[in-house]
N, C-alpha and C positions, 0 to 999 in steps of 0.2 A: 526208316524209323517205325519200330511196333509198340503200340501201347494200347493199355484200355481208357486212358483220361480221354474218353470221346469229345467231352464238351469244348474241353479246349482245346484239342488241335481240329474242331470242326471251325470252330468258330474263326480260329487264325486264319481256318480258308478262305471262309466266307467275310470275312472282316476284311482282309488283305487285300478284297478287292479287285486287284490285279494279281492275286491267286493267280494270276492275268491267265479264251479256247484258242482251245483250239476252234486212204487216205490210198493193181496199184489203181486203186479208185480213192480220194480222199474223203474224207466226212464232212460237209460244209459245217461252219460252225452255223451254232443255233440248231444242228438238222439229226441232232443221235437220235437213234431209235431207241423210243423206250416202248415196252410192252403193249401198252392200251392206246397206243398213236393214231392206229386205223381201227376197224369194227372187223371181229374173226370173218366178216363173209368176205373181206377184200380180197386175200390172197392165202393158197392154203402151207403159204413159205414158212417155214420153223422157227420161232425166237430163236438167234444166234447165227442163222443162216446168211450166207451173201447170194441170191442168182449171179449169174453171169452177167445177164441186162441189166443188174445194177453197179455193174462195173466199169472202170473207167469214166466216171463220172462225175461231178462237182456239181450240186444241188443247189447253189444261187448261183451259177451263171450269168441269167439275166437278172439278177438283182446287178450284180459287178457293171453290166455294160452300160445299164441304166444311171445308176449312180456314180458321178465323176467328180466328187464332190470332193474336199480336202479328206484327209486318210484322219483324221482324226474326227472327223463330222462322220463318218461312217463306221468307226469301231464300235463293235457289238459286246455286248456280254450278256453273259447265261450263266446263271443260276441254276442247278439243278439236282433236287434231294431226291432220295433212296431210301427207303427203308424196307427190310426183304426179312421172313423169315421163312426159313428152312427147314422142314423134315423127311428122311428117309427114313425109312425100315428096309432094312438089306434080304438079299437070297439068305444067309447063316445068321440072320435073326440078332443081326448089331443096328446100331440107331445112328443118325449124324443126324445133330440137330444144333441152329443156332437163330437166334436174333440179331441184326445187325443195322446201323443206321448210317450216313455217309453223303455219297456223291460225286457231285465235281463241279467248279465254280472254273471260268475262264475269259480271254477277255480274244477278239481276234483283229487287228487293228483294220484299217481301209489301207489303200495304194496309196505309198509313199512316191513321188515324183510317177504318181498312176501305174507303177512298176512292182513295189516292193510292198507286202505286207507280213507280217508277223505274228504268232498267234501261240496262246501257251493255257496249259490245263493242270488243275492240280485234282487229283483225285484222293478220297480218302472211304474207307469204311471201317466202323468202330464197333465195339461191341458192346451189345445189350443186355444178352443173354445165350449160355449156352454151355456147357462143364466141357471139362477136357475131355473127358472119356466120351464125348458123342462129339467131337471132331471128323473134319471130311465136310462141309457143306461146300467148300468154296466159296463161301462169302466173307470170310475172315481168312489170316493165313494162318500157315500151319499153326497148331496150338491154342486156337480160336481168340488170335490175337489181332487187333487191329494194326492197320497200315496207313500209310498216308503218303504220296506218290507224285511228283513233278511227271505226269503221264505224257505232257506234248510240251514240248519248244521248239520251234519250227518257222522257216521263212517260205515265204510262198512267193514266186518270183512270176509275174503274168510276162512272157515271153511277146508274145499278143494274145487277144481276146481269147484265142481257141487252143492256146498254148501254154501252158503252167511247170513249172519247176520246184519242185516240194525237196526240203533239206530238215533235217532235224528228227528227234522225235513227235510222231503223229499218230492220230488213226488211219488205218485203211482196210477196205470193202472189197476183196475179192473171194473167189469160192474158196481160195485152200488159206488164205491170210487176211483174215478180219479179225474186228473189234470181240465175237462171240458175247456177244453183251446179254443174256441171259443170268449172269448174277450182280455182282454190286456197283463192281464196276469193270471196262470192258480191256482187252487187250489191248496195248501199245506199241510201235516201232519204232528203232533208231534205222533210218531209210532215208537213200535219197531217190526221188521218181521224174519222168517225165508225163505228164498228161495232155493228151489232144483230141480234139474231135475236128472233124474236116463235113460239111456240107458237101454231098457228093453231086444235087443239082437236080436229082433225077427223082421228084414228086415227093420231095421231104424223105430220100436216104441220105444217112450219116453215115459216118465209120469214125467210131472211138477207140484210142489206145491208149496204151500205156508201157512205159517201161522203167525197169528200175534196181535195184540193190538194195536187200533188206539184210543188215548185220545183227540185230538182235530186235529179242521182244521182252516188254515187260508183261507177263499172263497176269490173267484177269484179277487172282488173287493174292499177286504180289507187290512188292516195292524195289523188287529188282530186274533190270536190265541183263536177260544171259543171250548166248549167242544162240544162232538160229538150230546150231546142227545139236550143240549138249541140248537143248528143249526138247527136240525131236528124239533124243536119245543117247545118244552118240558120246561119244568120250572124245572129244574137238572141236574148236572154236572154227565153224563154218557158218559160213552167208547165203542166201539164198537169191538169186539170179534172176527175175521172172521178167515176161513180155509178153501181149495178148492185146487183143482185138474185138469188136464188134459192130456188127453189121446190121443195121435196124431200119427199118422201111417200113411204115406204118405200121400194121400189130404182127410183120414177121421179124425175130430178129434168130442171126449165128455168130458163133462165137467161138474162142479158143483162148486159152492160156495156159502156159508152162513155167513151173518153176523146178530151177535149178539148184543144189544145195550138192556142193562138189565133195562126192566121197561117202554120203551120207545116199540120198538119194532124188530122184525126176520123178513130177508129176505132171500130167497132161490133162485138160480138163477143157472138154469142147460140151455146146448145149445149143439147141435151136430150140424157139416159140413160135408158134405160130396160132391165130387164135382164125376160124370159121365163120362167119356171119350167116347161115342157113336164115333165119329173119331176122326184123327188128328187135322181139325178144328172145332169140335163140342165139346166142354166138359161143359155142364152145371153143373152148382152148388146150391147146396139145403142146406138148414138151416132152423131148429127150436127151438124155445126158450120157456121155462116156468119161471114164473117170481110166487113165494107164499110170500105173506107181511101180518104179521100178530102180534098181540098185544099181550105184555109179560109181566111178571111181574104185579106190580102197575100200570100198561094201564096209564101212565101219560101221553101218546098224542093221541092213541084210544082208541075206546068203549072197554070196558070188551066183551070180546069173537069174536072184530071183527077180520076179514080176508080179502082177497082179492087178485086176480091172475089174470094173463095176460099171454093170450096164444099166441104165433106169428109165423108163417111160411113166407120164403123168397126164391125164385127163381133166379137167376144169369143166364143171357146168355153174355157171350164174344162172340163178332163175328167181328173179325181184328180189328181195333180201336176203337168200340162201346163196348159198356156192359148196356141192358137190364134187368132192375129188376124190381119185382113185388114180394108183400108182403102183410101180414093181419093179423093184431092182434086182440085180444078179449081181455077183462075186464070183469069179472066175480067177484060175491064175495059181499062185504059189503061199497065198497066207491072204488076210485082209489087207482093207483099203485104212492105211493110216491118215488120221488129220495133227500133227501135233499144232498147228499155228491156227485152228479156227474151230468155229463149229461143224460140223459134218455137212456137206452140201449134197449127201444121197437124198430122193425124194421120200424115202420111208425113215429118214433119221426125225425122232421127234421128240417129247418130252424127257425121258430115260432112256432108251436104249438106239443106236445108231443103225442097227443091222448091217453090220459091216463087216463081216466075221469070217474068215476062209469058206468056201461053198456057199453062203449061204444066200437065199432065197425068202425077198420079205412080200407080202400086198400089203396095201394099203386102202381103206375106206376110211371117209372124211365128211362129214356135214357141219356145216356152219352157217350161225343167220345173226342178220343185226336186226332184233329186236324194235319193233318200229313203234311200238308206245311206251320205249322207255328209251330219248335222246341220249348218243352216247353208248347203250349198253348193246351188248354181242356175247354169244355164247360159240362152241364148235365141239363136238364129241368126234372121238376117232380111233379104230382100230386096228392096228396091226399084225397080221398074223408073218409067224416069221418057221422057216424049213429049217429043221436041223443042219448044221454046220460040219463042216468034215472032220475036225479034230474030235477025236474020242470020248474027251474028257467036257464036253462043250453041248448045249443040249438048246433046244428048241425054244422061243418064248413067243408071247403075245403080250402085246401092251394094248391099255384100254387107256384112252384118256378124256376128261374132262377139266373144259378152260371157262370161264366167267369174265369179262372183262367189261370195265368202265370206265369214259375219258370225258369230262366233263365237256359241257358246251360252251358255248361262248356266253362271259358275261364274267360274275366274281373268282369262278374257280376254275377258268380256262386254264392249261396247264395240270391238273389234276386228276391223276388215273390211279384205277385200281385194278389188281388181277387176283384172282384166285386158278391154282393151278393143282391136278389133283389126279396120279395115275395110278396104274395097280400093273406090275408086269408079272405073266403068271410063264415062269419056267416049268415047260414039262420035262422034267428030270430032276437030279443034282438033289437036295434038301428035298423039294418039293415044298418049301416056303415062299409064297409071293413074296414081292419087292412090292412098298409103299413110297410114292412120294407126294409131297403135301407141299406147296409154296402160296405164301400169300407178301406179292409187293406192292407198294404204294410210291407212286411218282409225282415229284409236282417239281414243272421248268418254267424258267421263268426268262425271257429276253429282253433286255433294253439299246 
C-alpha cells in the first residue's frame, strides 16, 4: 500500500498495538540499531554495516534463560519513530531530496510451553516533504510515495537454550544480508534459519553458527517481497543458500560465511579480529577481511567464468575518548564486489561511496571522540582517498565525511537520538562537480 495520508496509516500502526516485533544472525527484538545507539568513538563500523562478529548471534540470550516466566508475562513491545531527511547534490548536478517520517511498532511474545515464541513488525514511512523531480532518496519509494509494510512475521522455535529455529519473515545481520538500516526503515526476509552457539570449554571459546534459506527480501524502501536472484538482478526467481561460523576467544575472533544463489551467483566472506593489549591504556585492534564473488550455474547476472575479490585490512587505536582508524582495501578479479542484499561490509565503504569498483584501491583515515562535557554527544571526521578504477569511463574519488550524533541519557528522554550527517565526494574526473550529501535523523524507541 502507497500513500501520502501519513497520519492515518501511522497512527493505525501505532494504535493497533499489535502492529504486533519482531535475523543468518537474527535482530533480538527491542535490539535494532538505530544511528546514535553508541558515541562515534565505539567502533569505526558504517551505518548499515554487519561485522562478521556480529553474526550468528541473538542479543537477549541471557535475558531468555533468565526469564522462565509465562510467554505472555514476557512479551515485549517497541515502539519506535523516524524521522529522516535527505539531500543529495549528484556528480551531473541533479538533486534527490525528501522529508519523511515513519518507523515500526512491534510486539515479540515469550516461550509458549518455554518452546515457541512469535514475533511480528509492521513498518511504515510517509512523506513530509519532497517534489517528484528530486526523487532517489530512498526514504520514500519510488515516486516519493509513502509505504507501509507487514516487515516480520515469524516463529522462533528454542530447540534448547543454544539452539533456535527462525521461520517466516524477519530481520537478519550478516555481512552480505542484513537489515542495511541507514534510511527509514530497514531490510527484510522471507527465510527459514538454524542458529547455535556451543561453549567450546576451553577459557570462554564459543563457536557460533548458522544456517539457512533465504527466498526473498523486502528492500528497505519498499512494500514488496521479490525474490533473492530478480533483487540482485537477474531475470529469475532464485534463493539464496548461506552457512557460516564463528570462532571467538576472548578479544580474538575468525570467521566465514557463504552464500549461495543458484545460477545468479557465490559469495564467500571470511574476517578475523584480533585486538593487542601492549598496556593498560594501549590496546590496539587489527582486522582483515576477504570478500570471493563469483558466477554459478546458468551466469544469468555474470560472464561465464567471471570472478572477483576484495582484500581489506583495518587498524583501531582507542585512546580515552578517541578511536583512530585506518584501513585499505583492494579489488582484484573481473569487475567489482557486488552487494545487492546489504550494506557494503568493505572496511572503506562509508557514507556515499562503497569503493568497490573493478581495480580499485581505497585508504582510509578515521577519528572519532565522545565528547566528555556534553553526556551522550560524539563526533567522527573521515577521509577516503580512493585509486582510479580500471574501466575507462570510471574515475577516481575522495570522500570527506563529517558525523554529529547525540542519544540522550537516562532519565525523560532516554530513547531519544539525533544525527547529523554531512559529505562532500570530490571525483577527479567526469563533470568535475562534487557530490553533496546532507542527512539529518531523529530517533526515539521506546520498550515495554
Amino acid at each position: 500500500m502507497k500513500t501520502r495520508h501519513c497520519s492515518r496509516v501511522w497512527l493505525a500502526v501505532i494504535g493497533g498495538g499489535i502492529s504486533l516485533v519482531a535475523g543468518l544472525s537474527p535482530v533480538a527484538h527491542g535490539q535494532q540499531q538505530t544511528p546514535a545507539k553508541e558515541g562515534a568513538a565505539a567502533s569505526s563500523t558504517e551505518q548499515g554495516q554487519t561485522p562478521l562478529d556480529e553474526s550468528f548471534d541473538w542479543r537477549d540470550l541471557e535475558w531468555r534463560r533468565e526469564k522462565r516466566k509465562s510467554a505472555l508475562e514476557d512479551t515485549e513491545f517497541t515502539l519506535h519513530s523516524r524521522t529522516y531527511y535527505f539531500y543529495r547534490e549528484k556528480y551531473d548536478g541533479s538533486i534527490s531530496e525528501a522529508l519523511a517520517t515513519g518507523g515500526w511498532a512491534g510486539v515479540k511474545t515469550g516461550y509458549f510451553l518455554d518452546h515457541v515464541a512469535f514475533g511480528v513488525t509492521a513498518y511504515t514511512s510517509q512523506h513530509l516533504s519532497g517534489d517528484d523531480e528530486r526523487d532517489g532518496t530512498l526514504i520514500l519509494a519510488a515516486g516519493q510515495e509513502g509505504y507501509t509494510v507487514l516487515g516480520e512475521a515469524y516463529v522462533d522455535v528454542r530447540i534448547m537454550d543454544d539452539l533456535h529455529l527462525y521461520a517466516g519473515r524477519k530481520e537478519y545481520d550478516t555481512p552480505f544480508i542484513n537489515r542495511n538500516d541507514s534510511r527509514m526503515t530497514p531490510n527484510t526476509f522471507e527465510a527459514i534459519s538454524l542458529q547455535g552457539t556451543t561453549d567450546l570449554g576451553s577459557e570462554g571459546a564459543t563457536l557460533k553458527y548458522g544456517l539457512g534459506y533465504v527466498d526473498a527480501i523486502k528492500d528497505r524502501n519498499s512494500d514488496d517481497f521479490v525474490s533473492m536472484g530478480r533483487d540482485a538482478g537477474a531475470d529469475a526467481d532464485r534463493g539464496v543458500f548461506t552457512a557460516g561460523a564463528l570462532y571467538k576467544k576472548g578479544d580474538f575472533s575468525v570467521g566465514a560465511i557463504d552464500y549461495y544463489c543458484h545460477d545468479v551467483m557465490n559469495i564467500g566472506y571470511a574476517e578475523a579480529k584480533l585486538e593487542v593489549p601492549i598496556s593498560e591504556k594501549l590496546k590496539p585492534r587489527f582486522a582483515v577481511q576477504f570478500i570471493d564473488q563469483r558466477s554459478v550455474g546458468d551466469d544469468l547476472l555474470l560472464e561465464d567464468g567471471d570472478s572477483s575479490q576484495q582484500f581489506g585490512i583495518k587498524a583501531e587505536l582507542p585512546v580515552g575518548d578517541a578511536l583512530v582508524t585506518a584501513a585499505y582495501t583492494n579489488i582484484m578479479g573481473d569487475g567489482g564486489i557486488q552487494n545487492p542484499w546489504s550494506g557494503n561490509p568493505g572496511y572503506t565503504a562509508v557514507q556515499v561511496e562503497d569503493y568497490n569498483r573493478d581495480g580499485e584501491d581505497a585508504i582510509m583515515l578515521r577519528a572519532a571522540y565522545d565528547i566528555p562535557w556534553v553526556e551522550g554527544l560524539s563526533a567522527y571526521a573521515l577521509w577516503v582517498h580512493g585509486l582510479d578504477p580500471d574501466p575507462a569511463n570510471q574515475y577516481a574519488r575522495d570522500e570527506y565525511d563529517l558525523n554529529l550524533q547525540w542519544a540522550a541519557p537516562e532519565g525523560v528522554l532516554k530513547g531519544l537520538s539525533l544525527r547529523l550527517r554531512y559529505a562532500i565526494v570530490d571525483e577527479r574526473g567526469g563533470t568535475g562537480d562534487d557530490l553533496k550529501d546532507f542527512r539529518v535523523i531523529c530517533n526515539y524507541s521506546i520498550t515495554f
